[in-house]
Structures are given as C-alpha cells and as structure tokens.
C-alpha positions, 0 to 999 in steps of 0.5 A, a space after each residue: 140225516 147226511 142233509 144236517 152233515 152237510 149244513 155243519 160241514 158249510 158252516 165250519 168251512 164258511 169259518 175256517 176260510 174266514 179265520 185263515 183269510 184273517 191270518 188266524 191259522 191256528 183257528 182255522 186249523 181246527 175249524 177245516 178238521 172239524 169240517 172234515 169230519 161233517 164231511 167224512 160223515 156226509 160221504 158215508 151216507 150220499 148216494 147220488 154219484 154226482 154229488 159224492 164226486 163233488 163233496 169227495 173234491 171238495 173233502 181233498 181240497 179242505 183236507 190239503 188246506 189243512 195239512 200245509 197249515 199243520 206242516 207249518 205249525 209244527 215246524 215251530 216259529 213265531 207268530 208273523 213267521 207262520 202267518 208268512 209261511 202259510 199265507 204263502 202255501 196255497 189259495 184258501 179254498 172256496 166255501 161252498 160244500 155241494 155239487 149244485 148252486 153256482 160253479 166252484 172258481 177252480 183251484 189255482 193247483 188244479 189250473 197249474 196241473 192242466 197248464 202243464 198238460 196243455 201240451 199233450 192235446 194234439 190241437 191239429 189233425 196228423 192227417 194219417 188215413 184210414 186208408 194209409 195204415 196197410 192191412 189191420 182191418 180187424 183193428 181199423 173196424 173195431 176202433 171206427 166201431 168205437 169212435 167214428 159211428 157214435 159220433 155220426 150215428 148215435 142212434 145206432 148205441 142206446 140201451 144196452 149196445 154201448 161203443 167200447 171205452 177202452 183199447 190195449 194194442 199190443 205187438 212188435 215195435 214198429 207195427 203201427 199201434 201209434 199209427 192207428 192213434 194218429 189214424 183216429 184223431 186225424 178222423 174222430 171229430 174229438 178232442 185228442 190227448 197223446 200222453 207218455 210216462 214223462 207227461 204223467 210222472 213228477 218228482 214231487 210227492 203226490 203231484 203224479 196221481 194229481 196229474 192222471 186224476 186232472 188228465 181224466 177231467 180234462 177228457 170229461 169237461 173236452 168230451 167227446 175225447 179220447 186219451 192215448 197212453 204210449 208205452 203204457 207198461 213204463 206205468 203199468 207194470 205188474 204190482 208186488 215188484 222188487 223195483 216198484 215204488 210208493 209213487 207207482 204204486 199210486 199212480 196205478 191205483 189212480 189210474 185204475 179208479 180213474 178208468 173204472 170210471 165209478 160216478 163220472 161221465 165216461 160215455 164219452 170219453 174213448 182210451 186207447 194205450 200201446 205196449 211193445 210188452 204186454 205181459 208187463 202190465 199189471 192185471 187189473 189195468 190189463 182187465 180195465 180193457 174191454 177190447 186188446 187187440 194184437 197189432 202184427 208184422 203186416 204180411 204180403 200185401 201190407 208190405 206192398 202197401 208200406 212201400 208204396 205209402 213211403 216212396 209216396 210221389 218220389 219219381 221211380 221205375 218200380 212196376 207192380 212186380 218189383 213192388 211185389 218182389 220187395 215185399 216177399 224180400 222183406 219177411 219178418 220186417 215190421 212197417 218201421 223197419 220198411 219206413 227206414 228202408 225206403 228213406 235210406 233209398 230216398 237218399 240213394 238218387 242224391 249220392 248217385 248225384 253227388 258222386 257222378 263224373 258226367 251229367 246230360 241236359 234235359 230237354 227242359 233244360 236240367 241236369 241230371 247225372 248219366 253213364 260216359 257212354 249216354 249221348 249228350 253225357 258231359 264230364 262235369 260234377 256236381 261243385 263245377 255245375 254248382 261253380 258255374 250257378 246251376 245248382 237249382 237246374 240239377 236234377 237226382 235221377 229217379 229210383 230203381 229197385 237197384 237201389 231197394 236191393 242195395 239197401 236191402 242187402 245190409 239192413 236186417 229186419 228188428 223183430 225177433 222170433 222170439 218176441 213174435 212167440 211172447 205176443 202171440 201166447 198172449 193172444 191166445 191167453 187173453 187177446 184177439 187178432 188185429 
C-alpha cells in the first residue's frame, strides 16, 4: 500500500520544485502539501529504519520549503516582491523521496549547520596518556573497555557483549573528568568531537535542535567517533523548571532521540559528557547513560602522581619523601587545585632570581642567584647582569620543597565538604566509583 504513498509523494514533489524553480510559489505551495500528506502517509505505514530516516528527512526539508513560502504569501505584497522574497529564503530541495538510488546532494543549511560545527572536532591528538591521569583506574578500564579493545579486537564484541555507547563522569571541579576525555582521544584511533552549551545553542528559533541533530550525523557519516559534551547540566537540566525555555526544552528532547539512537547507526559512535552537578540533569538523559561513574578527589598516591606530572623536567631537589609529604599536606585538594600549586611554584626560582642581591658563575659559565656567604658569590642583580649582555647565561635556581610549602601556606583547597556528601549520595543512588 505505502509503495503507491511514495510514487504520489514523488510525483507532487517532482511538480512542486518544477513550479518553485519556475518562480510560481503559489503552486508550488500546494503541490509541497500535498506531497506532504503522501508523506505523512508513507511513514505511518514504513518499516525498514533506514528508510523511515530517510523519508523523515526528506518530510522536514519539504515541510520547511513550504513553511518560508507560506511566511512570505501571507505577508502580503506583489507579485515580483514574493517572487523576490522566497526565491531568496533557501535552495529548492531535491526531488528524490527514498533512501536508495543515487546520493541526495546536501542541503545547503545542513552544510552551513556542519561549517559551524567544523570547530569542535579536535583534528589533533592532546597527547595526554593514559599513563598521565593519576589513579581512576575503574574509570581508565571502563572507558578502554569501550573505545580501545573494539577498535584493536572487534572479535572480542559480537552477539550480545556490545561496548558501552554512553558515559556520565560526574564529580568535584577539578578532578580530571575532561582529563580522562582528552586521554581517550590522544588513544582512540576516532574521530573526536568536544562541544560545550555555546557550541550547541543559537539565538535563532529552532537552529539549537538542528545543530545537536547535525552533530550526531557528523559522528555517523566520521564513525568510529566519539562526542564529548562539557558541562552537560547547562543543557540538560531537570525538565517542569520555573526558568526552562521552549528552546530548551527542544534541545533535550532532541538530545534524548538523538541518543536513543532509534533507526541509526550507533554501534560506532561513543558519548562521553561531564558535569560538576549531577543531580541537575534531567532523568531521562541521566537514564540514556548505560555507564556514570564517579570521578573523586584523587588520594595519597594520585596526589604523588599530580606533583610529580606537573613539576614534569623542571630542575628541583624534591626526594621521594618530600613528594610523599606534599601529598599528605594537600588532603581535600582536587588535581587543579595541585596544577595551580605547582605552576605557582614554578615561578617561585624567577622571583628568587629577580630579586636576588649576589650571583655566582658556574663552571659552565652561567649565572645563577646565591646566599652573600657562598663562595664565589658576586654583589650584582638581575638589570646589571642584563646591562652588561648576560641575560641568556642566567640561570633560576632549582626548586626546593621550601618553595611548595610556601605556596602551600596561602593556598587553601576549592572543594568543599559539603559538595563532596551531594556526589557521593548520587553514587550510591544511581552511580559506581571511578
């Protein structure tokens, strides 16, 4: 039955462009309508996914052709003004109505929607290692489980042992949940989308939806891919709310279909999101996250690991105790709030060197700041030895855990007490340890 639905929906589309290629928008009106209603039809009696999809895109393009021809005709005006008017709205879509023959030429709004999310695909690796992210070994399994052994051993995930499709890491500011992103793009062998709220939300009416429904089939036609969302809540929040828009509300309900997945190729495509507020999302995106996994403060030995990461090759005299020590010091710090510590003490040798009175000379001929008591020490400063053309031989002293404590006496840790209880309540409601 739905076979003759789709030759009437063909054939009033065929006349439709014809008429509106022609300049007679009236006409063509009519005729995209009654297109329409062979499509409606048509749908309601498909049952190949595929095909569905394709004629449900086709059914939004015809139905939007329409639409900016009737927003014109019932603006009024003359004749040449409407001809002018909507010949100028957008390109006439293409004629064909199924999924199959040869490839639909794409929709010139759909190409500008993918311009303008060109810029969330990360064309090069972060070059973060699995190896640089201190503890969250739960975390690290889990996600190789879903992105590194499908693509090396897809042998291992037929029949029924699928990878996991979607990730929630939740937890403290500042623990590493972008981090662990960056981790899996610099080691998947995948195309790697990191979007934000500003990269999927537009002033214009309806263009928001467009752009989460464009950013899905961007991870599709570049599969294996995987999509990372940032502060996922700023979207996501709980639906029924004082301050919830139409706008937002659309953008969810996309998200959700786009998600679920229904009558697309998902197998491929991985999404991964982080929120410092968990309970903020909305339940049924919440429930679209087969895996959520708690991202901590990182303990003992995770804070060892940060230190040592951040200081990186910079010369210092920390021996393994001093490490040690700096890590029971630092209790209740997250991994940014370690980052900020030691690149506040990176800069602790330059104001040493800035500020010093006396200077000494290496054997290899450097200058380097020194106590008046220290043999060989010169009374000089840093604008004389600049004055007399030495400034490529100086030389900042080395790092001491003087300078760690230091900045460790004025900085105080971000993560409260309080916001540590609210995260783990929602691991033991709905979420498992990283």
């Amino acid at each position: 039955m739905y076979c003759n639905f789709k030759e009437h929906a063909a054939e009033y589309v065929k006349q439709a462009v014809r008429e509106d290629d022609a300049g007679n928008y009236k006409k063509a009106f009519t005729l995209y309508m009654n297109a329409l209603e062979y499509l409606r039809a048509h749908l309601k009696y498909e049952k190949h996914p595929k095909i569905k999809e394709a004629i449900t895109q086709k059914f939004a393009q015809y139905l939007r052709r329409a639409e900016e021809i009737q927003a014109v005709l019932d603006a009024g005006g003359g004749e040449a003004n409407l001809n002018k008017n909507v010949a100028a709205s957008s390109a006439r879509p293409e004629t064909t109505t199924s999924g199959g023959g040869e490839k639909d030429k794409e929709d010139p709004e759909q190409a500008k929607l993918k311009a303008s999310l060109d810029s969330v695909i990360i064309k090069e690796k972060p070059n973060v290692r699995w190896s640089d992210i201190a503890g969250l070994e739960s975390a690290k399994q889990a996600l190789q489980e879903a992105v590194i052994l499908p693509a090396k051993f897809p042998q291992f995930f037929t029949g029924k042992r699928q990878p996991w499709r979607a990730f929630l890491l939740y937890g403290p500011p500042g623990t590493g949940k972008s981090y662990l992103a960056k981790a899996v793009a610099t080691e998947a062998d995948s195309t790697f989308f990191s979007v934000s709220s500003s990269d999927l939300v537009s002033k214009w009416m309806g263009e928001s939806e467009k752009l989460v429904a464009s950013l899905f089939q961007m991870a599709r036609d570049n599969a294996p891919s995987i999509i990372f969302i940032d502060e996922i809540d700023s979207l996501c929040g709980q639906r029924g709310e004082g301050n919830e828009s139409e706008s937002s509300r659309r953008i969810k309900t996309e998200l959700l279909v786009q998600m679920q997945g229904v009558g697309n190729n998902d197998q491929k495509v991985l999404i991964l999101a982080a929120t410092n507020t968990p309970y903020a999302l909305d339940q049924a995106i919440r429930r679209r996250f087969d895996k959520r996994i708690y991202i901590p403060l990182p303990d003992l030995k995770a804070r060892q690991h940060i230190f040592k990461v951040h200081l990186g090759d910079t010369p210092h005299k920390l021996t393994e105790k001093d490490f040690e020590a700096l890590a029971q010091k630092t209790d209740g710090f997250s991994g940014s709030d370690i980052a900020v510590c030691v690149k506040d003490v990176l800069f602790e040798p330059v104001r040493k060197t800035r500020d010093a009175k006396f200077f000494r000379k290496t054997s290899k001929g450097m200058w380097v700041p020194c106590e008046p008591s220290r043999r060989g020490a010169v009374n000089v400063n840093l604008e004389e030895l600049d004055a007399q053309g030495l400034a490529s031989k100086i030389l900042p002293p080395p790092i001491t855990r003087t300078d760690f404590d230091k900045v460790l006496a004025r900085q105080k840790p971000t993560v409260s007490k309080a916001d540590l209880k609210v995260h783990e309540r929602f691991t033991q409601e709905f979420g498992e340890e990283g």
